[in-house]
N, C-alpha and C positions, 0 to 999 in steps of 0.2 A: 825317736821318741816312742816308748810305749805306747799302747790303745789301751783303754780306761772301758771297762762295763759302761757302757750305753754311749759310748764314740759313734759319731758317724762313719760309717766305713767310705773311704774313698774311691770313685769310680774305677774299675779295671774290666780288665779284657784278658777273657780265658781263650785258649781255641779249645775247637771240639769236632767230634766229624761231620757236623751239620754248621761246621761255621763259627764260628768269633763269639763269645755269650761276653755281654758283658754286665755285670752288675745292674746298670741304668735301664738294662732292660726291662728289669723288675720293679722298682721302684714306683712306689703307690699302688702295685700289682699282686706283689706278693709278698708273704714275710721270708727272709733269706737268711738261712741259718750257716755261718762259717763255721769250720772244722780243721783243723789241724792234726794232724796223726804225724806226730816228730819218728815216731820208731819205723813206721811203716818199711816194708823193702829192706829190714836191716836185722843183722846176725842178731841183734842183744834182743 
């Protein structure tokens, strides 16, 4: 199922070199802007 303009994003878990971040981390914290880059790393 799509996500819809003003979805709540659901909890995950990135790593990183300081350790596991996960979304809930931030929550009530800070505004958390997601990003997508589909071409990234690619010939076209």
């Amino acid at each position: 199922m799509p996500a819809e303009v003003g979805d709540v994003a659901p909890d995950f878990k990135l790593p990183s070199p300081d350790g596991d971040v996960s979304l809930g981390d931030y929550k009530g914290n800070k505004i958390v802007v997601l990003s997508f880059h589909v071409f990234d790393f690619t010939a076209g």
